[in-house]
C-alpha positions, -999 to +999 in steps of 0.1 A: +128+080-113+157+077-088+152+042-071+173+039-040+157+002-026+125-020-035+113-042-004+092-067-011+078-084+026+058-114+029+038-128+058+016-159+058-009-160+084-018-189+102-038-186+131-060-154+148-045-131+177-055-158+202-034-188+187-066-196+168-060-221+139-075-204+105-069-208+069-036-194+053-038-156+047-005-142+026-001-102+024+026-090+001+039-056+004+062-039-023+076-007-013+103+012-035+123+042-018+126+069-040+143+106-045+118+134-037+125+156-065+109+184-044+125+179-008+132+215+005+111+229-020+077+245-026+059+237-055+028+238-074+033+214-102+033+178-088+026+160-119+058+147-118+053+121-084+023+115-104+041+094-133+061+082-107+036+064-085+022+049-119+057+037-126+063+022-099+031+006-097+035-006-135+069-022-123+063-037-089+024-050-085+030-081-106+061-094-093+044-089-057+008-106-070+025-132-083+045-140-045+004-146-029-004-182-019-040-172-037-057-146-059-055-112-044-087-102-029-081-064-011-053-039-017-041-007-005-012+019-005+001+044+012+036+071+015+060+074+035+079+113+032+111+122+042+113+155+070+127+174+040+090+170+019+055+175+023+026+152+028+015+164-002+042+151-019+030+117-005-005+123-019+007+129-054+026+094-057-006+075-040-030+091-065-040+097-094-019+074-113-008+042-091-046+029-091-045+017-129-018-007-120-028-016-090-063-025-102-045-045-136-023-064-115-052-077-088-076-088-115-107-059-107-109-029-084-144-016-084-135-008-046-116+023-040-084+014-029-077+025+009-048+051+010-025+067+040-001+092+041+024+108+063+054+125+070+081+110+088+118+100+099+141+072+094+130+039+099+091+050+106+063+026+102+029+031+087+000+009+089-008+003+052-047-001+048-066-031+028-099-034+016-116-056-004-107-046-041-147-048-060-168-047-022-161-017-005-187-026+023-167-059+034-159-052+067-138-086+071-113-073+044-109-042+067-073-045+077-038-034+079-005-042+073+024-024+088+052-019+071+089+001+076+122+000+061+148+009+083+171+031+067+142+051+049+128+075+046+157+097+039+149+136+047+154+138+005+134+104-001+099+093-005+087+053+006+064+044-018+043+014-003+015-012-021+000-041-009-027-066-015-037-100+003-057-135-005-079-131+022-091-107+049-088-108+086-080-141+104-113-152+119-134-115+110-168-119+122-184-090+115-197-092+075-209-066+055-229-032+063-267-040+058-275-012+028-298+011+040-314+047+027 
């Protein structure tokens, strides 16, 4: 695994988008830009970004769990790719291999941890998604946190990005979906 930079961003909450006092929500984000091994390449085998997301995900989640003001209670990740790779290459570090760490480091993870993807140039943002890691039907943990780093991705280079928070939105009012058949 070529590392070029980890980011780790923090951002405590303390009131709602209408200067609304609420209780202290921290969101940590850990992102690690990395060498696409396949930038400017077809291929079929991806196994490879595989091991890396898990890597990454073994090295970083703790560090960035351990920098919340409470326990983490939602999580999500997502992939930044460089012009020279494909979403797909995105896809493979996201899953299947960076959800067993993720889920060690947060305590649980019944939920399925929200994902996103993309393509992109230098210094792009993407809006990393959370959800609540054991309900998936909390709609107040529905949420995002965008993210960037400025001098990545690289055509050659792949952002990987994971997050988690101690609480959902400031002030969310709208529950949980009523379970229905």
């Amino acid at each position: 695994m070529d590392i070029r930079k980890i980011v780790t961003i923090s951002e405590t909450i303390e009131a709602d988008g209408q200067g609304e006092a609420c209780a202290p929500i921290t969101r940590v984000a850990a992102l690690a830009v990395v060498k696409n091994p396949f930038a400017g390449r077809v291929v079929e085998d991806l196994s490879p970004l595989f091991d890396i997301g898990g890597g990454l995900g073994e090295r970083l989640m703790g560090d960035a769990v351990a920098l919340l003001g409470g326990p983490p209670v939602s999580y999500g990740k997502a992939a930044i790719v460089g012009s020279a790779g494909d979403l797909e290459h995105g896809g493979a570090m996201i899953h299947p291999k960076l959800g067993k760490p993720m889920r060690a480091a947060v305590g649980g993870g019944k939920a399925l941890i929200p994902s996103n993807a993309k393509v992109a140039a230098l210094g792009a943002p993407i809006d990393l998604p959370l959800g609540h890691k054991d309900d998936p039907w909390s709609f107040d943990h529905f949420d995002t946190m965008t993210v960037m780093v400025a001098d990545a991705p690289r055509p050659d280079e792949i952002i990987l990005c994971m997050a988690m928070a101690d609480g959902g939105r400031p002030r969310a009012r709208v529950g949980s979906a009523p379970i229905t058949d």
